[in-house]
Every structure is written in C-alpha cells, then in structure tokens.
C-alpha positions in Angstrom: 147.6 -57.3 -139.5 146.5 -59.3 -142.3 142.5 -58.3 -141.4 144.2 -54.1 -142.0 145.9 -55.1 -145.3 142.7 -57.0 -146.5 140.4 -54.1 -145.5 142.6 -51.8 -147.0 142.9 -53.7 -150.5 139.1 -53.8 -150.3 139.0 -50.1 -149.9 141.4 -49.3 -153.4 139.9 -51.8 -154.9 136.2 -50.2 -154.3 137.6 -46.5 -155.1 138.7 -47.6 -158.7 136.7 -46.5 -161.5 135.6 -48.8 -164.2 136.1 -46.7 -166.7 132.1 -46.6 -167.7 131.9 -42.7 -166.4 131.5 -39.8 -168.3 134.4 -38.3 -169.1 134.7 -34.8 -166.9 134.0 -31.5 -169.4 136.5 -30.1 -170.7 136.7 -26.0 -170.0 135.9 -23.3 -172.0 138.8 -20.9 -172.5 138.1 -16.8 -172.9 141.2 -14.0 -173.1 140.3 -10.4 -174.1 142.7 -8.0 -176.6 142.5 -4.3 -175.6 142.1 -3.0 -179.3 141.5 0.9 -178.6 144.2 2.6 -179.8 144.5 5.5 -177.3 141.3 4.7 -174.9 141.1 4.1 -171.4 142.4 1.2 -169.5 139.8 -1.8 -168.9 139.5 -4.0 -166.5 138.3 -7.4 -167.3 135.6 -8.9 -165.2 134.4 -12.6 -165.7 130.9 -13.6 -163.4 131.6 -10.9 -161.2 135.6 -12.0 -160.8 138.2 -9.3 -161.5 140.6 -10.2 -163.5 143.7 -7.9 -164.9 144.0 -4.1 -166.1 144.9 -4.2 -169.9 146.3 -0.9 -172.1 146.0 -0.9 -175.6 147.3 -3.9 -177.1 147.3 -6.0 -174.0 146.4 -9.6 -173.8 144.3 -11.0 -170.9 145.5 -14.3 -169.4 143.3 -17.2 -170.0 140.3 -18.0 -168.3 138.9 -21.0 -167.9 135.2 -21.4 -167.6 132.6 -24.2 -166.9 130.4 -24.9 -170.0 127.1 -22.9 -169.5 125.9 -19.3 -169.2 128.6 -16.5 -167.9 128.6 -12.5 -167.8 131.7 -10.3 -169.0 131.9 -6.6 -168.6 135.0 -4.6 -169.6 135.3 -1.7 -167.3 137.0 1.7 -167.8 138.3 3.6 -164.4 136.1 6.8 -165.9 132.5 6.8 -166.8 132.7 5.0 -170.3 129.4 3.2 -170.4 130.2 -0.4 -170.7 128.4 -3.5 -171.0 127.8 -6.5 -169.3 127.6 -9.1 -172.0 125.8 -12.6 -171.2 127.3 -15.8 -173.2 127.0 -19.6 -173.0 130.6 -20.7 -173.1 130.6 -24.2 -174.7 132.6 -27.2 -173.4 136.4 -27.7 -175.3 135.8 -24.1 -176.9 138.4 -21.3 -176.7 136.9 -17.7 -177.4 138.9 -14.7 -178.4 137.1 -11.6 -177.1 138.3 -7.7 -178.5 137.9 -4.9 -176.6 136.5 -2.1 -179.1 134.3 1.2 -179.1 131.8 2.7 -180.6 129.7 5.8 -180.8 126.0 6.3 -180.0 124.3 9.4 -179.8 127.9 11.5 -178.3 127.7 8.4 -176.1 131.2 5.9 -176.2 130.1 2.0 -175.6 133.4 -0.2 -174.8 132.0 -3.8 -176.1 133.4 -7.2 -176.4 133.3 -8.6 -179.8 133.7 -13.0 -179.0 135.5 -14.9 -181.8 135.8 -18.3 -181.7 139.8 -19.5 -181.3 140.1 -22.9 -183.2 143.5 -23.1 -181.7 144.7 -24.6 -185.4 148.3 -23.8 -185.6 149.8 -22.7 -189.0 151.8 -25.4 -190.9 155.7 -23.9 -190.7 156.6 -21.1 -193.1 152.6 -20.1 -192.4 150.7 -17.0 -191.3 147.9 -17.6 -188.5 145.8 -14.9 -191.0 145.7 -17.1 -194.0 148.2 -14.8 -195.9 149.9 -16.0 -199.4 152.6 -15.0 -200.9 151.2 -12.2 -203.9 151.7 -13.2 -207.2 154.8 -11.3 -209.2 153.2 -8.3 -211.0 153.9 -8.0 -214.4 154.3 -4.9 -216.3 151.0 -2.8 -218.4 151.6 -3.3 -222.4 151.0 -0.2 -223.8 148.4 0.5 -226.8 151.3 -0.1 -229.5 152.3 -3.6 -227.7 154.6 -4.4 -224.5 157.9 -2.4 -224.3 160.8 -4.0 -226.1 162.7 -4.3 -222.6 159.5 -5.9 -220.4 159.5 -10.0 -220.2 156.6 -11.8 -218.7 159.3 -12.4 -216.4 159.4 -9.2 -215.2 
C-alpha cells in the first residue's frame, strides 16, 4: 500500500508544471454584422465551417480562431457573387467584420470589411462612438448688432 501511495505521489508530482512554459495563445475573436439594408440573407462561413444565417442587422456569434491564416466567405442562398476573403487572425485580437455590397460592372459583390474590436468599454454616461455632448448654439447678430432679447446665454 504504501509502494501505490508513493508511486502515485511520484506521478502528481512529475505531471506539475514549473511554471517556465509558454503561456498557451490566447484566441482570436471574429463576429460578422449583416449591414445590407434589404439584401439577401448570408451565411457566414469560417475555414470552411458554417456558421449561422444572419438578415439585415443581425449579429454573428463569436468565433474563436487560432492565431494564423483563416478564409471567410459570406454566402447569399441566390447567385450574389461573394468572396472568400483570406486573413491572418492575430493572437488576443477581436475583429469586427460588416457584411456590405457593392457594384461592379451590373455585377453585386457581398464583401466583409474587418475592423479591429479593442473591446475598450465606454466610461459610464459614454457612447462606444466617441460622441460629445454639442456645444449650446448661440443665436446670429444681425448687421445692426445682436437683438435686444438674444443673451450669449441663449
């Protein structure tokens, strides 16, 4: 008995790290935004793997990628050319990919514009966009001076 508890203290003990590895990579994240107002549904497809159906407006789920080289094509169920779009997903990064379309000789393209996602969220009281409050408009003086009723206030 005491030969199997030894042996078996041995063994944990030899399957405990150091802590002198590499830390593992962190993944890459990618979701897609369906941005075509009044265009065909798209299916997402990440190296190869299907992924959801979005309309108009619709947000993919995340995927999570390995740092390194990856394909996306956004497909449409008609023939809307699409294309397959080759990227190099880096480790810890989040990308946020929109779905739009163009125009090309009478042809429609559906392509994937990538945006890096920092993933910074807004202090409280904050837009995402970077919006300010506008400053308070005062009103025109007119050629003969400002109007006897008009403040700076105002």
């Amino acid at each position: 008995m005491r030969v199997l508890a030894a042996g078996l203290g041995l063994l944990l003990l030899g399957a405990c790290s150091n802590g002198n590895e590499p830390p593992l990579p962190q993944a890459a994240r990618v979701r897609v935004l369906h941005t075509i107002r009044g265009g065909p549904s798209l299916t997402v497809f990440v190296d190869g793997v299907r992924g959801s159906a979005l309309g108009f407006g619709d947000l993919s789920r995340t995927v999570f990628l390995s740092p390194g080289p990856h394909d996306l094509v956004l497909v449409p169920p008609d023939t809307t050319h699409s294309l397959i779009v080759s990227f190099t997903a880096v480790e810890g990064v989040g990308y946020s990919v929109f779905a739009i379309d163009s125009m090309s000789g009478g042809t429609h393209t559906i392509e994937p514009v990538f945006v890096l996602d920092t993933g910074a969220v807004p202090a409280a009281g904050h837009a995402r966009c970077g919006s300010r409050p506008m400053p308070r408009r005062r009103r025109p003086s007119t050629p003969a001076g400002p109007s006897p009723t008009a403040s700076a206030w105002s």
